[in-house]
C-alpha positions in Angstrom: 22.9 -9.5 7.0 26.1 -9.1 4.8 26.2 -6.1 2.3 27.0 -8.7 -0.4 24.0 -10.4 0.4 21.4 -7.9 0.4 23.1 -6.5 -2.8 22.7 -9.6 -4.3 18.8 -10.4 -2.8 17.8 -6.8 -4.3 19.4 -7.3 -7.5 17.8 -10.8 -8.6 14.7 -9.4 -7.0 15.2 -6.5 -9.5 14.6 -8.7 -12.7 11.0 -10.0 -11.1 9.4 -7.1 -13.0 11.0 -7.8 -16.4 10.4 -11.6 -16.0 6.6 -11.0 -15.0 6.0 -8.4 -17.9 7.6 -10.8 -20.7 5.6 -14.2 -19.7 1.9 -12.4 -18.8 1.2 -11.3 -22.0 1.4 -15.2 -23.1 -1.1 -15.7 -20.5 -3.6 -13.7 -21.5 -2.7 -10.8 -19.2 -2.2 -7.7 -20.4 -3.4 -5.1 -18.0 -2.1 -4.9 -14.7 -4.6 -3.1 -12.7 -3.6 0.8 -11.5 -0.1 0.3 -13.2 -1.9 -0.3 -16.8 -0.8 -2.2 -19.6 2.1 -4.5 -19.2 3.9 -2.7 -21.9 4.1 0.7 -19.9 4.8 -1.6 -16.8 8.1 -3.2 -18.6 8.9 0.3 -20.7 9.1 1.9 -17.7 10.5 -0.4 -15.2 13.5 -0.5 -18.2 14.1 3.6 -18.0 13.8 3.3 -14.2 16.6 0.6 -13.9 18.5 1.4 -16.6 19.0 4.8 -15.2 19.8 3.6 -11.7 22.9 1.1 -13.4 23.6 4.5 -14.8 24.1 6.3 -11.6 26.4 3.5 -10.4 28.8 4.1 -13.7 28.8 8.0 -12.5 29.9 6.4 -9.0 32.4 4.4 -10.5 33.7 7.0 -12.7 33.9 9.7 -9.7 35.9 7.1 -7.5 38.5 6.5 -10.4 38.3 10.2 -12.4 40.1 9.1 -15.7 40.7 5.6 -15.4 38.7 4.5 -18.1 38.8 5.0 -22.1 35.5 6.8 -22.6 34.1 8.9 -19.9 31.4 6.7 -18.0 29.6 10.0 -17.1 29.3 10.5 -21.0 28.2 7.0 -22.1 25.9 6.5 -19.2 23.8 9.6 -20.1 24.1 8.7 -23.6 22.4 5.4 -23.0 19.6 6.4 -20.5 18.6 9.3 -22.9 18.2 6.9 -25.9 16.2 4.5 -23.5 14.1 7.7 -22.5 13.4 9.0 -25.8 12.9 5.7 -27.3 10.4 5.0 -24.4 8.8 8.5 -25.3 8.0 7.7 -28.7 9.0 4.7 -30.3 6.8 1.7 -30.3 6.8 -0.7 -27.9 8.9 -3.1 -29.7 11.5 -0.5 -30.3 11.8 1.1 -27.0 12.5 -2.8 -25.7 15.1 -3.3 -28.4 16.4 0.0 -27.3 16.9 -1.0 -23.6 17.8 -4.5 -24.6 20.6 -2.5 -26.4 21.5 -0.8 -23.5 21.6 -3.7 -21.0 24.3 -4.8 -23.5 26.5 -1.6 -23.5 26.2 -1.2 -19.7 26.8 -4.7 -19.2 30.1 -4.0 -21.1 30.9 -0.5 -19.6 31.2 -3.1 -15.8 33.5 -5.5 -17.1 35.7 -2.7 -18.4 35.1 -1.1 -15.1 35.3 -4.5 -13.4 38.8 -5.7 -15.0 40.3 -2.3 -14.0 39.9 -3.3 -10.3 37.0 -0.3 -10.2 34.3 -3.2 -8.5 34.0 -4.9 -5.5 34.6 -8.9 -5.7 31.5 -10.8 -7.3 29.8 -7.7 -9.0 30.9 -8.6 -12.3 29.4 -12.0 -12.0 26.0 -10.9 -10.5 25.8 -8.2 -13.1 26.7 -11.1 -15.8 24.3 -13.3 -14.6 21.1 -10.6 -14.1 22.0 -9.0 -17.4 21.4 -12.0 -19.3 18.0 -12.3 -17.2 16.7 -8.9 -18.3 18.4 -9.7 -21.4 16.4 -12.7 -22.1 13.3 -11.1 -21.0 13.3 -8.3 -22.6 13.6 -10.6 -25.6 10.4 -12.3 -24.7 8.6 -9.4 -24.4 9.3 -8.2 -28.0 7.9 -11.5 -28.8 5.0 -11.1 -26.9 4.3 -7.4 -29.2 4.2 -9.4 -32.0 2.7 -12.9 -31.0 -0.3 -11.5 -28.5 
């Protein structure tokens, strides 16, 4: 199997958890067994992938040292330690507006990255497409805070 295509597989299958989290509260499920509260579930799941987008701007940024306007080491740790303390101890709501935030800065930081010629061909439009998936979700699930 291609690179391209695994990358691509793992990445839409990376929004499952945000998608599930956002609708189950509307069905009247809220706990999710040993993980706990679908809340945690999507809270967390946010800091996990949030800081793994992260670690691909500090690969980007030590392939090209310099290339870009603001240092992606600095933005990327600015953005996952906001999502982590906001995940710490904001409410719920807030720690999804934070991350919902910070889908929206790293989605930037890739085209900048992207229209430097620092990606490979089709990242920018899978990261386009599965940002506005965990973008939308996210959304949701904010909803479902205030609604459920």
């Amino acid at each position: 199997m291609k690179a391209s295509r695994v990358y691509r597989i793992l990445t839409y299958a990376g929004a499952l958890p945000f998608v599930a989290c956002a609708v189950l509260p509307f069905a009247g499920i809220t706990e999710l067994g040993p993980f706990g509260d679908w809340s945690r579930v999507i809270v967390t799941y946010g800091l996990a992938i949030t800081s793994f987008i992260a670690g691909t701007h500090w690969a980007f940024e030590l392939a090209r040292p310099g290339t870009y306007a603001i240092s992606l080491f600095v933005i990327s740790n600015v953005v996952v330690l906001a999502v982590w303390v906001a995940a710490l101890v904001a409410p719920v709501e807030i720690a999804l507006g934070v991350q919902l935030i910070a889908f929206l800065v790293m989605i930037r930081v890739d085209k900048a990255v992207a229209q430097s010629g620092g990606t490979p061909e089709g990242y920018l439009a899978t990261r386009q497409r599965i940002t506005f998936v965990v973008m939308l979700a996210l959304a949701v699930a904010i909803a479902a805070t205030w609604l459920t």
